[in-house]
C-alpha positions as CSV (number, residue, x, y, z in Angstrom):
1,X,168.4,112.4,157.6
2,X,170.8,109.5,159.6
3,X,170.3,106.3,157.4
4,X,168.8,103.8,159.1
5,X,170.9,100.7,159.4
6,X,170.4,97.3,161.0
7,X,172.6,98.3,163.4
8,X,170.5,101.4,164.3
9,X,167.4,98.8,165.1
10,X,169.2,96.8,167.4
11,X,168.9,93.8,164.4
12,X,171.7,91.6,163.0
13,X,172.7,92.8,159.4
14,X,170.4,90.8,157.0
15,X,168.0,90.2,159.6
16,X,164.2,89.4,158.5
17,X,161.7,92.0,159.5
18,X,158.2,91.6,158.7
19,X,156.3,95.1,157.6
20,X,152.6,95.6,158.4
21,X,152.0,97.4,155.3
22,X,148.8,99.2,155.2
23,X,149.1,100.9,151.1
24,X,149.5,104.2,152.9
25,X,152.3,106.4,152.8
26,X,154.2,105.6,156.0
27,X,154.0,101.5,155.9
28,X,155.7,101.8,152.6
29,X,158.4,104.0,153.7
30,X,159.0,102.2,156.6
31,X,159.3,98.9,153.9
32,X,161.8,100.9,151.7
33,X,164.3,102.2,153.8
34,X,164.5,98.6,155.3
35,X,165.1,96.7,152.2
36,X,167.4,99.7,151.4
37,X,169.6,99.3,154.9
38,X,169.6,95.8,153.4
39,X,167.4,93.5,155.3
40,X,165.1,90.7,154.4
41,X,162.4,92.6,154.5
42,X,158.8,90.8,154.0
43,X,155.7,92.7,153.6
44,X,152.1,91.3,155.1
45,X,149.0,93.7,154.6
46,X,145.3,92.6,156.5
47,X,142.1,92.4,155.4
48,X,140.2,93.3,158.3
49,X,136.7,94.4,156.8
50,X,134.4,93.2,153.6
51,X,136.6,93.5,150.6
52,X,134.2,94.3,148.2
53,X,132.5,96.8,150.5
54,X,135.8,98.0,151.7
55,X,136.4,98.6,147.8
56,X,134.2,101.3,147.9
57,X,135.7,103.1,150.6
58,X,138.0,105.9,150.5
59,X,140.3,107.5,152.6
60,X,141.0,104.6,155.0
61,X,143.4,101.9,155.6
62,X,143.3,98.6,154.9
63,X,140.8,99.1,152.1
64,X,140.6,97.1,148.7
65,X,142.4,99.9,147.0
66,X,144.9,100.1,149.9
67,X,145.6,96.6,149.6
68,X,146.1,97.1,146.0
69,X,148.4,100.1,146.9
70,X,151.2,97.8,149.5
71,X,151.3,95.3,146.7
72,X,152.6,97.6,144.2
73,X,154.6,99.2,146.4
74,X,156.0,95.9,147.2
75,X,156.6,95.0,143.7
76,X,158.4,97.9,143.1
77,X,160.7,97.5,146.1
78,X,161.4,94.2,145.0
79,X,160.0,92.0,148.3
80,X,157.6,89.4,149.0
81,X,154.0,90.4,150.0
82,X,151.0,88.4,151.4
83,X,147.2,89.6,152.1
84,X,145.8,87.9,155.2
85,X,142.3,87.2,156.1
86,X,142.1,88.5,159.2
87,X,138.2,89.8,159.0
88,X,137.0,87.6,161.8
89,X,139.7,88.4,164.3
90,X,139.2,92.3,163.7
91,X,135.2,92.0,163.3
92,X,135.6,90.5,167.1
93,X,138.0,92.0,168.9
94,X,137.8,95.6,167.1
95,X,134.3,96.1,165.2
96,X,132.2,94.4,168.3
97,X,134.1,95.9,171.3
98,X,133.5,99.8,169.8
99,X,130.0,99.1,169.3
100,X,129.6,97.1,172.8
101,X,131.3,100.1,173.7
102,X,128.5,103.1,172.7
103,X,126.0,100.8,173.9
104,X,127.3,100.7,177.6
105,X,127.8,104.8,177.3
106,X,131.8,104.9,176.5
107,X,134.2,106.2,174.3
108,X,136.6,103.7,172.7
109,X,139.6,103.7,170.6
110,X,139.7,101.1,168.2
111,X,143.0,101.7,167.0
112,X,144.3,101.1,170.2
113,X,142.2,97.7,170.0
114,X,143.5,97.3,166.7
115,X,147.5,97.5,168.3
116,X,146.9,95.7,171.2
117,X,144.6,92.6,169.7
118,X,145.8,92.2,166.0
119,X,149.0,94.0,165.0
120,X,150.9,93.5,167.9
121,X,149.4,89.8,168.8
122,X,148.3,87.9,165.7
123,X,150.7,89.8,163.3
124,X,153.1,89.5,165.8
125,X,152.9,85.7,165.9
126,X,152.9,85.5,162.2
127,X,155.7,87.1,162.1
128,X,157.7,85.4,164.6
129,X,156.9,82.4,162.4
130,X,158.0,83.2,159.4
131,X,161.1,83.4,161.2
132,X,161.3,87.2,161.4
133,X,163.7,88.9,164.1
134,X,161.2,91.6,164.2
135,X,157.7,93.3,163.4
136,X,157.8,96.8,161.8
137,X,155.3,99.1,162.0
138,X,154.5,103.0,160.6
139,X,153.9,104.6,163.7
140,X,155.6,107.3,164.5
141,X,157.0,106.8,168.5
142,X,160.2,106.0,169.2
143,X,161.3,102.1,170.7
144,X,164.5,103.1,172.9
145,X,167.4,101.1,174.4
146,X,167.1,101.4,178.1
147,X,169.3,99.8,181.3
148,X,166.4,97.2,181.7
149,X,165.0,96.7,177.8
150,X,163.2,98.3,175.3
151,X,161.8,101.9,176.1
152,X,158.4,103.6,174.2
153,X,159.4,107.0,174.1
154,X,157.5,110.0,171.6
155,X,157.8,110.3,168.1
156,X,160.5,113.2,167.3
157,X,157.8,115.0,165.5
158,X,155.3,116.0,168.0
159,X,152.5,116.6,165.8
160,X,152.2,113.0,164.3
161,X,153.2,111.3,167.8
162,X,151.0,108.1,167.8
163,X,152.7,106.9,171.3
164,X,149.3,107.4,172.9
165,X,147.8,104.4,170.9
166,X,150.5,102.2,171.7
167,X,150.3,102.5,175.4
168,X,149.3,99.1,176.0
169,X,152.3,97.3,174.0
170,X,153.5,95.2,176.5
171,X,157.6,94.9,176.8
172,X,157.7,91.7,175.6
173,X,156.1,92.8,172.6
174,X,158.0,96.3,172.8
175,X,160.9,93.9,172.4
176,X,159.8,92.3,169.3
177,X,158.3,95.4,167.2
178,X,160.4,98.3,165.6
179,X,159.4,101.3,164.6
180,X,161.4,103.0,161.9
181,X,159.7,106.2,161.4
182,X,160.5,107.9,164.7
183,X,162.7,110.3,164.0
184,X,161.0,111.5,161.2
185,X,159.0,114.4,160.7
186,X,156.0,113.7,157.8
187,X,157.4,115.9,155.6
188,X,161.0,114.1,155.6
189,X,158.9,110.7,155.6
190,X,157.1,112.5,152.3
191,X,160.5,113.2,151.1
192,X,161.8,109.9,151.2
193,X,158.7,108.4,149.4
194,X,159.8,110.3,146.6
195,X,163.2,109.9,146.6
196,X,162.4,106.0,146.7
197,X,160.0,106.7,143.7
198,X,157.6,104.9,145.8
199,X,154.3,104.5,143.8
200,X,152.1,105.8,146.8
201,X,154.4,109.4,147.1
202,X,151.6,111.6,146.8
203,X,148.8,109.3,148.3
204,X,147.0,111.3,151.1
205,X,146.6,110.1,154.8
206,X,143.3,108.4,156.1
207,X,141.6,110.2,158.5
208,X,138.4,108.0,159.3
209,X,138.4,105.1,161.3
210,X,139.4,102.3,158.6
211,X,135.7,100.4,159.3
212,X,133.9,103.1,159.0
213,X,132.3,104.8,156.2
214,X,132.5,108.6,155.9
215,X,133.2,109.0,159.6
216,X,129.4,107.7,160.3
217,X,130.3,105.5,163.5
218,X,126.8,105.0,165.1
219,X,125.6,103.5,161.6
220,X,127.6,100.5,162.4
221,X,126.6,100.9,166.3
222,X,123.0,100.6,165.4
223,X,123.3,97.6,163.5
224,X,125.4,95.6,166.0
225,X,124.1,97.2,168.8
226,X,120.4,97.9,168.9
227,X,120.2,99.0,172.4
228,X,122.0,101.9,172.2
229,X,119.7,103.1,169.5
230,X,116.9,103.5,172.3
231,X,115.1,106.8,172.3
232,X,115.7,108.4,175.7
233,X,115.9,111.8,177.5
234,X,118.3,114.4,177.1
235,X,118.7,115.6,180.8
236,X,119.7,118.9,182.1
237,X,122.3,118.2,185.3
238,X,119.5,120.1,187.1
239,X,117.5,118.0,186.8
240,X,115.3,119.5,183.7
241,X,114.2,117.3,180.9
242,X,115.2,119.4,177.6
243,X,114.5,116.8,175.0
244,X,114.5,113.6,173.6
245,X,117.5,111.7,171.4
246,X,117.7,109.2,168.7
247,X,120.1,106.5,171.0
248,X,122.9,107.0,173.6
249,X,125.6,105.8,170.6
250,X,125.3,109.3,169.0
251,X,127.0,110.8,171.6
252,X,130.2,110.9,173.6
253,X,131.4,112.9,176.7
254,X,132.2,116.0,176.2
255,X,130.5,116.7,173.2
256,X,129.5,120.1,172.3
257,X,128.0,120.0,168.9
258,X,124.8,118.1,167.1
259,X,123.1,117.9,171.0
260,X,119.6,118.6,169.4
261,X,118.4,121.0,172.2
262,X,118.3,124.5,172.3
263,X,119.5,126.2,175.6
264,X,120.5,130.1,176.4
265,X,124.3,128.0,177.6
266,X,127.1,126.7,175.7
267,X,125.9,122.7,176.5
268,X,128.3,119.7,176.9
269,X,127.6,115.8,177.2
270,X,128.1,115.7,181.0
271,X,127.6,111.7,181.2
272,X,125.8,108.6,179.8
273,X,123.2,106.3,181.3
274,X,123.0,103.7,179.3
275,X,120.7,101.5,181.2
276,X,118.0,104.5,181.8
277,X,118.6,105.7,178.1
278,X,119.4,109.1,179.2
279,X,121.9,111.9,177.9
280,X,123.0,114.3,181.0
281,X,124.5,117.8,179.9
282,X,125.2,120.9,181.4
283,X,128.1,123.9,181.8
284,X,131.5,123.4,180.9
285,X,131.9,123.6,184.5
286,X,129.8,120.8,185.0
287,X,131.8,118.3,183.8
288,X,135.5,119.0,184.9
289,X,137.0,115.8,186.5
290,X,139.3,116.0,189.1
291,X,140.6,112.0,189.2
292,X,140.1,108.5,187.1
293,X,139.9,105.4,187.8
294,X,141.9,103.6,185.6
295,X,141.4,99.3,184.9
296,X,143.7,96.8,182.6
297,X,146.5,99.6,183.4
298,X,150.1,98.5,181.3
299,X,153.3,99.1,182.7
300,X,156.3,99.9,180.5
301,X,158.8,100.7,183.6
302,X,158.3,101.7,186.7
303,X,155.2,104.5,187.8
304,X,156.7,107.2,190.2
305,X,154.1,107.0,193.0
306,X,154.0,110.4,194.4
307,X,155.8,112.0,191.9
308,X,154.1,114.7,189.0
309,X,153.9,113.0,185.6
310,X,152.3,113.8,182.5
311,X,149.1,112.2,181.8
312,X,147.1,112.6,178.3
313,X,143.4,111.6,178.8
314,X,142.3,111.8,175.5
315,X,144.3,112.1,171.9
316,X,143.7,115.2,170.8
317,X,144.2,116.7,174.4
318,X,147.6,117.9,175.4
319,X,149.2,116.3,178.1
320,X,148.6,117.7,181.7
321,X,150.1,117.5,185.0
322,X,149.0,114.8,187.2
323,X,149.9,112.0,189.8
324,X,149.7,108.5,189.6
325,X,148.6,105.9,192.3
326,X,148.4,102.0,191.6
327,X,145.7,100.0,193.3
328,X,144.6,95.9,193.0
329,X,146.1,94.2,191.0
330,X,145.9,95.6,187.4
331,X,144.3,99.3,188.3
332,X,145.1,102.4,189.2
333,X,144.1,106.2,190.1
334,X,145.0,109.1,188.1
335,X,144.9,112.6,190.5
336,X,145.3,115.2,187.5
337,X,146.6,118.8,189.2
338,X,144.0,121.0,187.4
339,X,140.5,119.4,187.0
340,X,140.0,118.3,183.5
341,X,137.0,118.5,180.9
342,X,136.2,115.6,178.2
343,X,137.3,113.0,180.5
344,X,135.3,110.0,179.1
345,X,135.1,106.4,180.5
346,X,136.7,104.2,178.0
347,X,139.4,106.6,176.4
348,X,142.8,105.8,177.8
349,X,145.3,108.0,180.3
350,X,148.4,107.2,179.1
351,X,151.6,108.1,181.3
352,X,154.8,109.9,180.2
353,X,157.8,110.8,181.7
354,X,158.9,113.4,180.0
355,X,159.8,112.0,176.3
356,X,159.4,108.0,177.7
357,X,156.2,107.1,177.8
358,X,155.4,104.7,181.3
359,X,152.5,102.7,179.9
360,X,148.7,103.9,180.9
361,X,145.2,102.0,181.5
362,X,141.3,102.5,180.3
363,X,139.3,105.0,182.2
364,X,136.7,102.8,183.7
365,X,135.0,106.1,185.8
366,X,135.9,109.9,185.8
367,X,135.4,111.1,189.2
368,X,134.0,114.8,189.0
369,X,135.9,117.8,190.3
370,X,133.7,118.5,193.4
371,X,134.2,114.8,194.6
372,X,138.0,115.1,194.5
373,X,140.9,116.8,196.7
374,X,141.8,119.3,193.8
375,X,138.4,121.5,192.3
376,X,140.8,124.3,189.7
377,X,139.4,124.3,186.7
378,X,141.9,123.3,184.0
Protein backbone atom coordinates (compact mmCIF):
# COMPACT_ATOMS: atom_id res chain seq x y z
CA UNK A 1 0.00 0.00 0.00
CA UNK A 2 1.00 4.10 -0.74
CA UNK A 3 2.46 5.26 2.75
CA UNK A 4 0.60 7.70 4.19
CA UNK A 5 2.46 10.90 4.66
CA UNK A 6 1.58 14.26 6.12
CA UNK A 7 1.61 15.49 2.92
CA UNK A 8 -0.96 12.90 1.72
CA UNK A 9 -3.45 14.52 4.50
CA UNK A 10 -3.18 17.94 3.45
CA UNK A 11 -1.20 18.53 7.18
CA UNK A 12 2.15 20.27 7.78
CA UNK A 13 4.98 17.60 8.53
CA UNK A 14 4.95 17.21 12.35
CA UNK A 15 1.53 18.40 12.59
CA UNK A 16 -0.68 17.32 15.77
CA UNK A 17 -3.60 15.10 15.03
CA UNK A 18 -5.77 13.91 17.62
CA UNK A 19 -7.06 10.10 17.20
CA UNK A 20 -10.47 9.01 18.53
CA UNK A 21 -9.32 5.66 19.52
CA UNK A 22 -12.06 3.31 20.22
CA UNK A 23 -9.51 -0.14 21.39
CA UNK A 24 -10.70 -1.68 18.09
CA UNK A 25 -8.78 -2.60 15.25
CA UNK A 26 -9.15 0.30 12.90
CA UNK A 27 -8.68 3.41 15.56
CA UNK A 28 -5.35 1.87 16.30
CA UNK A 29 -4.22 1.53 12.83
CA UNK A 30 -5.32 4.73 11.97
CA UNK A 31 -3.02 5.91 15.32
CA UNK A 32 0.05 3.83 14.00
CA UNK A 33 0.51 4.80 10.62
CA UNK A 34 0.26 8.44 11.89
CA UNK A 35 2.89 8.39 14.50
CA UNK A 36 4.75 6.28 11.74
CA UNK A 37 4.41 9.21 8.84
CA UNK A 38 5.80 11.12 11.78
CA UNK A 39 3.20 13.29 13.34
CA UNK A 40 2.34 14.27 16.83
CA UNK A 41 -0.08 12.12 17.11
CA UNK A 42 -2.32 12.18 20.49
CA UNK A 43 -4.75 9.52 21.29
CA UNK A 44 -8.28 10.36 23.28
CA UNK A 45 -10.65 7.36 23.82
CA UNK A 46 -14.55 8.19 25.44
CA UNK A 47 -16.41 6.78 28.02
CA UNK A 48 -19.74 7.09 26.81
CA UNK A 49 -21.77 4.48 28.94
CA UNK A 50 -21.42 2.93 32.74
CA UNK A 51 -17.96 1.68 33.03
CA UNK A 52 -18.40 -0.97 35.33
CA UNK A 53 -21.54 -2.20 33.39
CA UNK A 54 -19.80 -1.44 30.16
CA UNK A 55 -17.09 -3.87 31.65
CA UNK A 56 -19.22 -6.61 31.22
CA UNK A 57 -19.94 -6.11 27.74
CA UNK A 58 -18.43 -7.70 24.78
CA UNK A 59 -18.13 -7.06 21.38
CA UNK A 60 -18.73 -3.25 21.41
CA UNK A 61 -16.86 -0.12 21.37
CA UNK A 62 -16.08 2.03 23.81
CA UNK A 63 -16.31 -0.63 26.53
CA UNK A 64 -14.10 -1.07 29.74
CA UNK A 65 -12.09 -3.62 28.02
CA UNK A 66 -11.91 -1.45 24.80
CA UNK A 67 -10.73 1.32 26.81
CA UNK A 68 -8.24 -0.92 28.21
CA UNK A 69 -7.36 -2.12 24.62
CA UNK A 70 -6.43 1.93 23.01
CA UNK A 71 -4.31 2.43 26.11
CA UNK A 72 -2.10 -0.37 25.41
CA UNK A 73 -2.10 0.20 22.01
CA UNK A 74 -1.02 3.62 22.84
CA UNK A 75 1.71 2.53 24.99
CA UNK A 76 3.08 0.53 22.57
CA UNK A 77 3.08 3.14 19.79
CA UNK A 78 4.76 5.31 22.08
CA UNK A 79 1.94 8.42 22.37
CA UNK A 80 0.03 10.12 24.84
CA UNK A 81 -3.52 8.84 25.64
CA UNK A 82 -6.52 10.31 27.74
CA UNK A 83 -10.04 8.63 28.69
CA UNK A 84 -12.77 11.25 28.82
CA UNK A 85 -15.92 11.32 30.64
CA UNK A 86 -18.19 11.95 28.12
CA UNK A 87 -21.28 9.68 29.62
CA UNK A 88 -23.64 12.58 30.04
CA UNK A 89 -23.20 14.08 26.66
CA UNK A 90 -23.73 10.61 24.97
CA UNK A 91 -26.57 9.42 27.57
CA UNK A 92 -28.37 12.84 26.11
CA UNK A 93 -27.78 13.33 22.83
CA UNK A 94 -27.36 9.46 21.72
CA UNK A 95 -28.99 7.05 24.47
CA UNK A 96 -32.25 9.49 24.89
CA UNK A 97 -32.81 10.54 21.21
CA UNK A 98 -32.95 6.43 20.06
CA UNK A 99 -35.31 5.72 22.71
CA UNK A 100 -37.39 9.03 22.13
CA UNK A 101 -37.03 7.73 18.82
CA UNK A 102 -39.00 3.98 19.14
CA UNK A 103 -41.43 5.66 21.26
CA UNK A 104 -42.67 8.16 18.46
CA UNK A 105 -42.67 5.01 15.93
CA UNK A 106 -39.08 5.65 14.09
CA UNK A 107 -36.02 4.09 13.23
CA UNK A 108 -32.78 5.92 14.28
CA UNK A 109 -29.19 5.61 13.80
CA UNK A 110 -27.23 6.29 16.69
CA UNK A 111 -24.02 6.12 15.18
CA UNK A 112 -24.95 8.81 13.04
CA UNK A 113 -25.93 10.67 16.37
CA UNK A 114 -22.91 9.56 17.81
CA UNK A 115 -20.73 11.51 14.54
CA UNK A 116 -22.78 14.32 14.30
CA UNK A 117 -23.18 15.27 18.35
CA UNK A 118 -19.92 13.84 19.99
CA UNK A 119 -17.10 12.87 17.68
CA UNK A 120 -17.32 15.39 15.37
CA UNK A 121 -18.52 18.33 17.84
CA UNK A 122 -17.29 17.84 21.42
CA UNK A 123 -14.17 15.69 20.33
CA UNK A 124 -13.75 18.00 17.76
CA UNK A 125 -13.42 20.94 20.08
CA UNK A 126 -11.16 19.13 22.27
CA UNK A 127 -9.16 18.61 19.80
CA UNK A 128 -8.87 21.95 18.32
CA UNK A 129 -7.72 22.78 21.90
CA UNK A 130 -5.17 20.79 22.53
CA UNK A 131 -3.91 22.58 19.63
CA UNK A 132 -4.42 19.75 17.07
CA UNK A 133 -4.38 20.67 13.16
CA UNK A 134 -6.75 17.85 12.81
CA UNK A 135 -9.24 15.07 14.19
CA UNK A 136 -8.68 11.44 13.00
CA UNK A 137 -11.05 9.02 12.80
CA UNK A 138 -11.31 4.95 11.67
CA UNK A 139 -13.94 5.31 9.29
CA UNK A 140 -13.52 4.07 6.22
CA UNK A 141 -14.78 7.08 3.54
CA UNK A 142 -12.59 9.03 1.78
CA UNK A 143 -12.13 13.26 2.75
CA UNK A 144 -11.09 14.62 -0.87
CA UNK A 145 -9.47 17.80 -2.14
CA UNK A 146 -12.04 19.55 -4.29
CA UNK A 147 -12.03 23.23 -6.27
CA UNK A 148 -14.19 24.63 -3.38
CA UNK A 149 -12.79 22.47 -0.08
CA UNK A 150 -12.92 19.31 1.31
CA UNK A 151 -14.99 16.48 -0.51
CA UNK A 152 -16.67 13.14 1.43
CA UNK A 153 -16.34 10.68 -1.12
CA UNK A 154 -16.73 6.42 -0.47
CA UNK A 155 -14.35 4.40 1.21
CA UNK A 156 -12.25 2.48 -1.65
CA UNK A 157 -13.41 -0.74 -0.23
CA UNK A 158 -17.10 -0.87 -0.92
CA UNK A 159 -18.00 -3.38 1.59
CA UNK A 160 -16.83 -1.51 4.79
CA UNK A 161 -17.97 2.06 3.27
CA UNK A 162 -19.17 3.93 6.40
CA UNK A 163 -19.87 7.34 4.22
CA UNK A 164 -23.59 6.77 4.90
CA UNK A 165 -23.06 7.63 8.73
CA UNK A 166 -21.10 10.55 8.08
CA UNK A 167 -23.59 12.31 5.88
CA UNK A 168 -24.32 15.04 8.19
CA UNK A 169 -20.48 16.19 8.82
CA UNK A 170 -20.78 19.59 7.95
CA UNK A 171 -17.72 21.17 5.63
CA UNK A 172 -16.51 23.07 8.28
CA UNK A 173 -16.00 20.05 10.17
CA UNK A 174 -15.17 17.99 6.83
CA UNK A 175 -12.30 20.48 6.93
CA UNK A 176 -11.09 19.73 10.29
CA UNK A 177 -11.40 15.69 10.48
CA UNK A 178 -9.22 13.19 8.45
CA UNK A 179 -9.75 9.96 7.71
CA UNK A 180 -6.77 7.71 7.10
CA UNK A 181 -8.24 4.42 6.40
CA UNK A 182 -9.91 5.20 3.12
CA UNK A 183 -8.06 3.56 0.74
CA UNK A 184 -7.91 0.57 2.57
CA UNK A 185 -9.52 -2.51 2.25
CA UNK A 186 -10.02 -4.52 5.94
CA UNK A 187 -7.83 -6.96 5.08
CA UNK A 188 -4.79 -4.50 4.22
CA UNK A 189 -5.97 -2.48 7.45
CA UNK A 190 -5.57 -6.23 9.22
CA UNK A 191 -2.32 -6.47 7.64
CA UNK A 192 -0.95 -3.40 8.83
CA UNK A 193 -2.06 -4.15 12.47
CA UNK A 194 0.29 -6.88 12.29
CA UNK A 195 2.99 -5.58 10.66
CA UNK A 196 2.85 -2.69 13.38
CA UNK A 197 2.77 -5.60 16.04
CA UNK A 198 -0.21 -3.80 17.26
CA UNK A 199 -1.54 -5.53 20.44
CA UNK A 200 -5.16 -5.48 19.17
CA UNK A 201 -4.09 -7.45 15.58
CA UNK A 202 -6.40 -10.21 15.94
CA UNK A 203 -9.14 -8.36 18.03
CA UNK A 204 -12.64 -8.92 16.21
CA UNK A 205 -14.96 -6.09 15.07
CA UNK A 206 -18.12 -4.99 17.15
CA UNK A 207 -21.17 -5.58 15.70
CA UNK A 208 -23.85 -4.32 18.28
CA UNK A 209 -24.66 -1.00 18.96
CA UNK A 210 -21.84 0.01 21.63
CA UNK A 211 -24.88 0.77 24.43
CA UNK A 212 -26.47 -1.99 23.91
CA UNK A 213 -26.20 -5.37 25.35
CA UNK A 214 -26.44 -8.38 23.09
CA UNK A 215 -28.14 -6.50 20.39
CA UNK A 216 -31.43 -6.20 22.88
CA UNK A 217 -32.38 -2.40 21.92
CA UNK A 218 -36.03 -2.21 23.20
CA UNK A 219 -34.54 -3.27 26.84
CA UNK A 220 -33.12 0.05 27.12
CA UNK A 221 -36.35 1.60 25.16
CA UNK A 222 -38.56 0.28 27.86
CA UNK A 223 -36.72 1.70 30.63
CA UNK A 224 -36.36 5.30 29.22
CA UNK A 225 -39.29 5.14 27.33
CA UNK A 226 -42.34 3.59 28.93
CA UNK A 227 -44.81 4.58 26.42
CA UNK A 228 -43.63 2.71 23.76
CA UNK A 229 -44.01 -0.39 25.81
CA UNK A 230 -47.93 0.09 25.58
CA UNK A 231 -49.79 -3.10 24.55
CA UNK A 232 -51.59 -2.27 21.26
CA UNK A 233 -53.01 -3.80 18.06
CA UNK A 234 -51.26 -5.38 15.36
CA UNK A 235 -53.41 -4.15 12.35
CA UNK A 236 -53.83 -5.74 9.01
CA UNK A 237 -53.67 -2.69 6.28
CA UNK A 238 -57.25 -4.00 5.56
CA UNK A 239 -58.27 -3.06 8.13
CA UNK A 240 -58.36 -6.60 10.20
CA UNK A 241 -57.17 -6.79 13.75
CA UNK A 242 -54.63 -9.91 13.82
CA UNK A 243 -53.27 -9.59 17.29
CA UNK A 244 -51.98 -7.87 19.99
CA UNK A 245 -48.07 -6.71 20.72
CA UNK A 246 -45.86 -6.17 23.64
CA UNK A 247 -45.06 -2.05 22.66
CA UNK A 248 -44.49 -0.23 19.30
CA UNK A 249 -40.45 -0.10 20.31
CA UNK A 250 -40.15 -3.86 19.25
CA UNK A 251 -40.61 -3.05 15.93
CA UNK A 252 -39.34 -1.13 12.91
CA UNK A 253 -40.57 -0.57 9.28
CA UNK A 254 -40.12 -3.07 7.31
CA UNK A 255 -39.64 -5.75 9.49
CA UNK A 256 -40.41 -9.24 8.44
CA UNK A 257 -39.44 -11.47 11.36
CA UNK A 258 -40.64 -11.92 15.22
CA UNK A 259 -44.31 -10.08 14.10
CA UNK A 260 -46.09 -12.60 16.51
CA UNK A 261 -49.12 -13.21 14.14
CA UNK A 262 -49.74 -15.93 12.04
CA UNK A 263 -51.00 -15.11 8.42
CA UNK A 264 -51.33 -17.44 5.02
CA UNK A 265 -48.82 -14.01 3.55
CA UNK A 266 -45.31 -13.22 3.86
CA UNK A 267 -46.12 -10.01 6.55
CA UNK A 268 -44.01 -6.72 6.79
CA UNK A 269 -44.22 -3.77 9.34
CA UNK A 270 -46.14 -1.44 6.93
CA UNK A 271 -46.07 1.68 9.59
CA UNK A 272 -46.28 2.78 13.26
CA UNK A 273 -48.91 4.65 15.21
CA UNK A 274 -47.47 5.49 18.06
CA UNK A 275 -50.08 7.62 19.63
CA UNK A 276 -53.03 4.87 18.92
CA UNK A 277 -50.44 2.05 19.98
CA UNK A 278 -50.94 0.18 16.87
CA UNK A 279 -48.59 -1.94 14.47
CA UNK A 280 -49.92 -1.81 10.64
CA UNK A 281 -48.61 -4.73 8.34
CA UNK A 282 -49.38 -6.13 5.21
CA UNK A 283 -47.78 -7.44 1.53
CA UNK A 284 -44.51 -6.50 0.51
CA UNK A 285 -46.47 -4.53 -1.90
CA UNK A 286 -48.00 -2.66 0.67
CA UNK A 287 -45.37 -0.78 1.73
CA UNK A 288 -43.21 0.29 -1.34
CA UNK A 289 -42.61 4.09 -1.15
CA UNK A 290 -42.40 6.11 -4.05
CA UNK A 291 -40.89 9.66 -2.32
CA UNK A 292 -39.53 11.03 1.24
CA UNK A 293 -39.69 13.89 2.81
CA UNK A 294 -36.58 14.66 4.09
CA UNK A 295 -35.96 17.48 7.40
CA UNK A 296 -32.36 18.76 8.90
CA UNK A 297 -31.05 17.87 5.15
CA UNK A 298 -26.85 18.68 5.09
CA UNK A 299 -25.28 19.82 2.18
CA UNK A 300 -21.73 18.92 1.23
CA UNK A 301 -21.69 20.69 -2.38
CA UNK A 302 -24.16 21.49 -4.45
CA UNK A 303 -27.62 18.99 -5.10
CA UNK A 304 -28.26 18.62 -8.95
CA UNK A 305 -32.02 19.62 -8.97
CA UNK A 306 -33.44 17.65 -11.77
CA UNK A 307 -30.71 15.59 -12.29
CA UNK A 308 -30.70 11.40 -11.36
CA UNK A 309 -28.50 10.73 -8.24
CA UNK A 310 -27.98 7.98 -6.16
CA UNK A 311 -29.80 7.92 -2.92
CA UNK A 312 -29.29 5.06 -0.09
CA UNK A 313 -32.36 5.07 2.23
CA UNK A 314 -31.15 2.75 4.63
CA UNK A 315 -27.49 1.12 5.38
CA UNK A 316 -27.75 -2.06 4.44
CA UNK A 317 -29.69 -1.08 1.21
CA UNK A 318 -27.86 -0.56 -1.92
CA UNK A 319 -28.05 2.69 -3.43
CA UNK A 320 -30.93 3.45 -5.99
CA UNK A 321 -31.71 5.78 -8.57
CA UNK A 322 -33.54 8.88 -7.59
CA UNK A 323 -34.05 12.70 -7.90
CA UNK A 324 -33.60 15.28 -5.43
CA UNK A 325 -35.73 18.50 -4.80
CA UNK A 326 -34.89 21.07 -1.97
CA UNK A 327 -37.82 22.77 -0.22
CA UNK A 328 -37.89 25.46 3.04
CA UNK A 329 -35.21 26.18 4.43
CA UNK A 330 -33.42 23.00 5.68
CA UNK A 331 -35.71 20.14 3.80
CA UNK A 332 -36.13 18.49 1.00
CA UNK A 333 -37.97 15.69 -1.33
CA UNK A 334 -36.38 12.58 -2.39
CA UNK A 335 -38.45 11.17 -5.92
CA UNK A 336 -36.69 7.56 -5.93
CA UNK A 337 -37.17 6.08 -9.88
CA UNK A 338 -38.39 2.63 -8.67
CA UNK A 339 -40.63 2.65 -5.55
CA UNK A 340 -38.82 1.41 -2.64
CA UNK A 341 -39.58 -1.02 0.41
CA UNK A 342 -38.09 -0.52 4.14
CA UNK A 343 -38.31 3.10 3.86
CA UNK A 344 -38.56 4.12 7.57
CA UNK A 345 -39.14 7.57 9.06
CA UNK A 346 -36.09 8.48 10.93
CA UNK A 347 -33.29 6.47 8.86
CA UNK A 348 -31.39 8.87 6.70
CA UNK A 349 -31.25 9.21 2.55
CA UNK A 350 -28.01 10.12 1.92
CA UNK A 351 -26.99 11.58 -1.58
CA UNK A 352 -24.03 10.51 -3.82
CA UNK A 353 -22.80 11.47 -6.94
CA UNK A 354 -21.21 8.81 -8.11
CA UNK A 355 -18.07 8.21 -5.65
CA UNK A 356 -18.65 11.90 -3.82
CA UNK A 357 -21.11 11.73 -1.49
CA UNK A 358 -23.49 15.29 -1.64
CA UNK A 359 -24.67 15.31 1.98
CA UNK A 360 -28.44 13.77 2.83
CA UNK A 361 -31.30 14.61 5.56
CA UNK A 362 -33.59 12.38 8.12
CA UNK A 363 -36.64 10.88 6.59
CA UNK A 364 -39.36 12.65 8.50
CA UNK A 365 -42.44 10.79 6.27
CA UNK A 366 -42.23 8.10 3.46
CA UNK A 367 -44.89 8.81 1.08
CA UNK A 368 -46.28 5.38 -0.32
CA UNK A 369 -46.08 4.33 -3.96
CA UNK A 370 -49.75 4.85 -4.95
CA UNK A 371 -49.59 8.55 -3.63
CA UNK A 372 -46.61 9.44 -5.83
CA UNK A 373 -45.95 10.11 -9.76
CA UNK A 374 -43.78 6.84 -10.08
CA UNK A 375 -45.80 3.28 -8.70
CA UNK A 376 -42.80 0.37 -10.22
CA UNK A 377 -42.00 -1.72 -7.78
CA UNK A 378 -38.26 -1.65 -6.96
Amino acid sequence: MARITAESLALEPGARVVVAMSGGVDSAVTAALLHEAGLDVVGITLQLYDHGAATAKKGACCAGQDIKDARNVADAIGIPHYVLDFEARFKAAVIDDFAASYAHGRTPIPCVRCNQKIKFTDLLEVARDLGAAALATGHYARRVGGATGAELWRAVDAGKDQSYFLFATTPSQLDFVRFPLGGLDKEATRREAQRLALPVAAKPESQDICFVPEGHYSRIVGKLEPKAMRKGAILHVDGRKLGEHAGIGHYTVGQRRGLGVAAAERLYVIGLDAEAAEVRVGPRRAGLVGTVELEDANRLGDWPLGRELAIKHRYNEPAVPGVVELAHGNTATVAFKASQSGVAPGQAAVVYDGERVLGGGWIRRAVPASSSLDSTAA
